[in-house]
N, C-alpha and C positions, 0 to 999 in steps of 0.2 A: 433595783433588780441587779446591776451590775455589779454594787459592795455585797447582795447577795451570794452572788457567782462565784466570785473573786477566792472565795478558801476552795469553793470545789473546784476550782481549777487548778489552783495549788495542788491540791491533794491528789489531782490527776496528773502532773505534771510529775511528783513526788513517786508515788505508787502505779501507776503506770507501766514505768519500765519493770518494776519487783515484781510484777504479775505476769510478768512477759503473756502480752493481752495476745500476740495470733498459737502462741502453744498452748496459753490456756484455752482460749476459744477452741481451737482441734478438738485437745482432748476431752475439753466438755462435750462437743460433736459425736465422740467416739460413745458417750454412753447414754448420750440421746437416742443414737444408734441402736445400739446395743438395744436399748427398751424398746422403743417403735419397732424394731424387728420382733418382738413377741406381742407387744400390746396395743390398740389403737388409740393412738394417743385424744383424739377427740371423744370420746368416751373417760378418758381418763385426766382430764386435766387437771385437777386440784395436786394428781401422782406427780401427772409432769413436770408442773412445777415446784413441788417440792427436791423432786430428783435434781432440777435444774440448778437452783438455787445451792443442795449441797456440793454438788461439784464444781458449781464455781467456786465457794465459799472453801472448800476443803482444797481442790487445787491450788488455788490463790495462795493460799495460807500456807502450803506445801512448799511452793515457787519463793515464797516472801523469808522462808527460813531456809534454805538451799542458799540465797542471796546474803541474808547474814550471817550463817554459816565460812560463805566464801569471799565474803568480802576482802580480805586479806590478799588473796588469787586472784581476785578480781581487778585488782589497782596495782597487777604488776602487766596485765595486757591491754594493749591498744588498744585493740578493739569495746573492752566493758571499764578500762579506766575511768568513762564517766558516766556509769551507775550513780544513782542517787546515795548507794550505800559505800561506794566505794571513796567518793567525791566528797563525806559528809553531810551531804544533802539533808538526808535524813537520818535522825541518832539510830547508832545500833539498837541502845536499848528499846525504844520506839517501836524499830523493827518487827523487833523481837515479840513484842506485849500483841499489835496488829495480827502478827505471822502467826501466834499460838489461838490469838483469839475465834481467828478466821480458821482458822484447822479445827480447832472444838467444836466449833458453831458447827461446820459442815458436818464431821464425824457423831457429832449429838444429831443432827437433824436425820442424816441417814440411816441413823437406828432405829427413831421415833417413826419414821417409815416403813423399815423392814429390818430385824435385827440383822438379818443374813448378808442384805446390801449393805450396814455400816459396816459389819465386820469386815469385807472385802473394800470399802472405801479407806478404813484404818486400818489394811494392809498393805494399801499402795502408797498410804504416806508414809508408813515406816519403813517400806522399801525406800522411799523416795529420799527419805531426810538422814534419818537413821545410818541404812546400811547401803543406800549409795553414797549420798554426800557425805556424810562424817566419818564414815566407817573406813568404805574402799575406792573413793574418787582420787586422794593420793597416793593410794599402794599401787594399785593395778589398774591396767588399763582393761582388765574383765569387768571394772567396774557396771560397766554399759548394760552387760546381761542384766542383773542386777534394776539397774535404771531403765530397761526395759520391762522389766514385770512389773514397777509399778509404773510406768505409760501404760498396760496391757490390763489394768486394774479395771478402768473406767469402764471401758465395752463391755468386758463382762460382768460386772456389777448393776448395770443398767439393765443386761439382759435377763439380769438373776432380779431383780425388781419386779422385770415383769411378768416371769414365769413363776417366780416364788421357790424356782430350785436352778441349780448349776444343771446346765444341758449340754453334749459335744459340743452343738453349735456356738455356744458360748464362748467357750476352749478353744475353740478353731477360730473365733473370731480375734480372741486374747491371743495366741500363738501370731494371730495376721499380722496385730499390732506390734509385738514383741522381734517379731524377725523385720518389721518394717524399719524399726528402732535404729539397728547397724547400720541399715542404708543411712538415713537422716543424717545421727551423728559422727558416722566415717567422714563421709562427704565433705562435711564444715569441719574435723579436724584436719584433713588435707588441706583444704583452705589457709587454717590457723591455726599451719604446726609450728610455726615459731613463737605464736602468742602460747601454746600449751607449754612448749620447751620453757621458755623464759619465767612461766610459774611453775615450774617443776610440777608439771599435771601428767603421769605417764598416758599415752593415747596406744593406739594400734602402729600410729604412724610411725610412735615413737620407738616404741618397743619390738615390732617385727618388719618395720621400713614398708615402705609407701604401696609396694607391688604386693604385700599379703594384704596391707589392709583395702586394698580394691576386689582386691580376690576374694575375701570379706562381703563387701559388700554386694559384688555379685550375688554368692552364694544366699546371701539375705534377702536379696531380692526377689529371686526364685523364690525362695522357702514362702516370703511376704505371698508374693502372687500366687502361688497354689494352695495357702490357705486361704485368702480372700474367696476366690472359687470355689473352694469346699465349702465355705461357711455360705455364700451367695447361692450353691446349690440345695442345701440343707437345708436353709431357709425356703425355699421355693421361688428365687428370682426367674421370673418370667424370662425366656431365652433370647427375646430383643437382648433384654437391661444385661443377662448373663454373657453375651458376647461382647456388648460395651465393655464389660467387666474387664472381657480378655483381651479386647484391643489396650485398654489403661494398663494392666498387667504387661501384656507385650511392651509396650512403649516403656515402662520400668526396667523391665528385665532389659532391652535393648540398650539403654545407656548405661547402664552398668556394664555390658559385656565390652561396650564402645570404649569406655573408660580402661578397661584392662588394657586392650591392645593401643587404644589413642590414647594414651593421658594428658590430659590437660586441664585447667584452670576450668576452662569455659564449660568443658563439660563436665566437671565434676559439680561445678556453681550451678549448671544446668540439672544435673540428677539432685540437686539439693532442694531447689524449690519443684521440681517436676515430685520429688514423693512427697512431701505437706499437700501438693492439688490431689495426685494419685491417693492419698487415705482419707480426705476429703470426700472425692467422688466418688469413693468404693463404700463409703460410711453414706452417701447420699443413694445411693442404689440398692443399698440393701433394705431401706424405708419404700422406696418407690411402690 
């Protein structure tokens, strides 16, 4: 049993980090979400799981070619110098054949479902690969928008599964995600603005200096929290779970506005993991 184990371990050890397992996980969250907010998933299980399976399989696959993409970038910063791909761990070409195969699978399976949901799952990988990472990750630090619509894909592709058509609340729910985006990624580039300088990667921080890009992500954070609420109204979240809503929301917006006038390490590292729980819990309430 143990010579049994022994390659998947490997192979978890290997691929593991190329999938970056808690942003995938999220974002599959996000279109779990998304669907159980129009459909009941115990009635629909065979759906569930195929929705499930394509957004792992197509995210994964998304993350695994962003990775060999950046490989290059990636082994000039401390922090990802020891990626599997950056480290040679594992062959680029390898990568590569994994990274495409898992991106078809997903983008085939979510057609075979509903042509309307592959079509918006193969648009947030070619937001993702395409015209974030290859495109405009080393020109601009606008990149983000960009790499936000396809974060903003999932929710609403889930939701569009399960109504069979694009809805506001769909839009409002992909705007939640999409303005949620700035906060995440500002945060951890203030973190590791000299890992970004030293691979000549432009950020916010770099390009407009540290105080716009917090201003930044204030202003995302709001935007985040009052669409979350629109979309949690729309839906018809019970007003218990709608005030939770706004207490999570408040707590976002708070450390953001803290960070403007306090800056520091602590709480920027603190708004970093406080928004991954905050669109977690906002994706788990709007199921509830």
């Amino acid at each position: 049993m143990i010579l049994r184990l022994q390659p998947l371990r490997s192979i978890s050890r290997q691929y593991g980090p190329l999938i970056k397992n808690l942003q995938t996980g999220l974002l599959t969250a996000t279109g779990l979400a998304g669907f159980m907010s129009a459909r009941c998933p115990v009635f629909n299980l065979p759906l569930l799981i195929g929705l499930t399976v394509s957004l792992l399989a197509s995210i994964s696959g998304s993350t695994i070619l962003n990775m060999w993409w950046d490989r290059d970038i990636d082994a000039l910063m401390s922090r990802t110098r020891q990626r599997p791909l950056a480290t040679g761990m594992v062959p680029h070409r390898q990568a590569l054949r994994v990274g495409l195969l898992l991106s078809t699978a997903g983008v085939a399976l979510a057609a075979v479902l509903y042509p309307l949901y592959g079509l918006l799952i193969f648009a947030g990988l070619f937001f993702d690969v395409v015209v974030y990472s290859i495109w405009l990750k080393r020109r601009t630090c606008w990149s983000i928008v960009w790499g936000g619509i396809a974060g903003a894909m999932p929710v609403l592709a889930g939701r569009t599964l399960g109504l069979g058509s694009i809805d506001w609340i769909g839009i409002v729910l992909a705007l939640g995600v999409l303005f949620w985006i700035p906060t995440h990624i500002l945060t951890f580039s203030l973190r590791n603005d000299a890992d970004y300088r030293a691979a000549g990667v432009p950020t916010f921080v770099s390009t407009y200096g540290p105080g716009t890009a917090r201003l930044a992500i204030a202003v995302s954070s709001v935007l985040a929290a009052l669409a979350m609420g629109l979309a949690g109204w729309g839906i018809g979240m019970n007003w218990g779970f709608l005030r939770l809503l706004g207490v999570l929301s408040s707590g976002l917006v708070l450390l953001a506005v803290v960070m403007i006038f306090r800056p520091s390490e602590r709480i920027s590292f603190g708004l970093f993991k406080y928004a991954s729980l905050y669109m977690l819990y906002s994706m788990v309430l709007m199921i509830w």
